[in-house]
Phi, psi and omega in degrees: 000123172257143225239148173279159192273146166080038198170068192302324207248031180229094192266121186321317181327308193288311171141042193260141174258123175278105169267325195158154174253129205231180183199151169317178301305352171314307157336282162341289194290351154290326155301315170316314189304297196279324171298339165285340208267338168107043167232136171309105193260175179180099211272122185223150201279133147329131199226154175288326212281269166006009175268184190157055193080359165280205177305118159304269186323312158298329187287304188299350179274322170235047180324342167297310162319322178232138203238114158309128176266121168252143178279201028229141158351120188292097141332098190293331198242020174240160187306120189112352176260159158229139200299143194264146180290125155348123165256000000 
């Protein structure tokens, strides 16, 4: 199984895309954005492996504060997707 780095419990396999790291309110208005846009969001606690050129130093003072957003496509056919409609 191959893994996103620094972040053990999100396997690349499944489609999750690593967007970016947020803190309120951005956090918010982003999971909005991408869930209107028809994507499956998915929020994970900052990890040192899991930076990536962000603030370092701001992220380790208040790591609670900041959550990575991971991506992927909404599974249409599976329970809990949504099915697509007729037109």
């Amino acid at each position: 199984m191959q893994e996103i780095p620094g972040n053990n419990l999100i396997p690349m396999e499944e489609g999750w895309t690593r967007q970016f790291v947020a803190a309120e309110p951005r956090l918010s208005e982003a999971v909005e954005l991408y869930r209107s846009l028809g994507l499956e969001v998915r929020l994970e606690p900052v990890t040192p492996g899991s930076l990536k050129g962000e603030c370092v130093q701001c992220l380790e003072a208040a790591p609670d504060r900041f959550k990575v957003i991971y991506t992927r496509p909404v599974d249409r056919g599976s329970p809990g997707g949504k099915a697509e409609q007729p037109l």
